[in-house]
N, C-alpha and C positions, 0 to 999 in steps of 0.2 A: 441818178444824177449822171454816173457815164452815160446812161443808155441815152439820156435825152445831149448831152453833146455830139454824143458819134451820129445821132439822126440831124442836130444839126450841121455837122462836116459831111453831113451827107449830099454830094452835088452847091458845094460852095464856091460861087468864081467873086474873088475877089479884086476891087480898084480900090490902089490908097493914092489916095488926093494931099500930096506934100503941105498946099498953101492951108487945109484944115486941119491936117493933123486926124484925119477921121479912113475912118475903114467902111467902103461900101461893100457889101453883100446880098446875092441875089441865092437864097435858099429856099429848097423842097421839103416840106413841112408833115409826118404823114397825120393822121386824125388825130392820133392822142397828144404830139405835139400843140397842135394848132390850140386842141380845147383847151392845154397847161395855160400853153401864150393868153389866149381869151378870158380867161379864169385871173391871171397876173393883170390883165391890161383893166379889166373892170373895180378888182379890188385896191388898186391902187390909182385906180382915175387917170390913168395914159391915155393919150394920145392915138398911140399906132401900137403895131407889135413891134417895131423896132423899138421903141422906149419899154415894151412888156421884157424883151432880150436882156435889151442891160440891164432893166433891175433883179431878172433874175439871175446874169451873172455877177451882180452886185451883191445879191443874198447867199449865193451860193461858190462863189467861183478863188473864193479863197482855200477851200474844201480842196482846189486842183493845184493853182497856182498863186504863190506869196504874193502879195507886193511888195512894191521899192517903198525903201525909208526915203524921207524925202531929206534934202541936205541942211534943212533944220532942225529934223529929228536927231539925224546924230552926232550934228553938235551940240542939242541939249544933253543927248545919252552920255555923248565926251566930258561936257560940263561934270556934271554929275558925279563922272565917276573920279577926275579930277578930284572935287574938294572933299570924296569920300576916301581917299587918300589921301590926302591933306591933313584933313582930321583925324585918320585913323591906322594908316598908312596899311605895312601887309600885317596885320594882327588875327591872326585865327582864332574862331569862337569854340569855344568847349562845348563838347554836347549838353551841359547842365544847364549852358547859358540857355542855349537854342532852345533848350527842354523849359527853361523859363520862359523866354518869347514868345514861342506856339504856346503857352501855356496846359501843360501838357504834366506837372508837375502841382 
């Protein structure tokens, strides 16, 4: 997985285009890249290699880098934990409980 990013930062001149919000890239690809891309672009019915790119940083690119919660992820996650103190407030579980739970007991 490194090894196929660092061949693609390999010779990458990038333009971002404000009004898309999109990142162009003009990259040198060596053989075994190209076959991965061509391998991705067939089994998945793409278009180009640029749509083969993102799905494979779509499949894989969490592995490098997280993404953003979006601002109504965490205000469901806020919600949540809200009325789970509300209900339950700071109450700490015994190991027995937990040991019921996990069912483990």
């Amino acid at each position: 997985m490194r090894k196929f990013i660092n061949i693609l930062a390999y010779q990458v001149h990038i333009k971002y285009t404000w009004w898309y919000n999109m990142v162009y890239a003009r990259i040198s690809l060596n053989e075994h890249a190209n076959k991965v891309l061509n391998v991705i672009k067939a089994k998945f019915d793409l278009r180009d290699k640029s749509e083969a790119i993102n799905k494979f940083i779509e499949m894989f690119g969490d592995e490098v880098v997280e993404k953003e919660a979006s601002d109504q992820y965490i205000k469901t996650v806020l919600q949540i934990e809200k009325q789970h103190f509300k209900k339950y407030g700071r109450r700490k579980m015994s190991a027995q409980e937990l040991d019921k739970i996990c069912g483990i007991n």
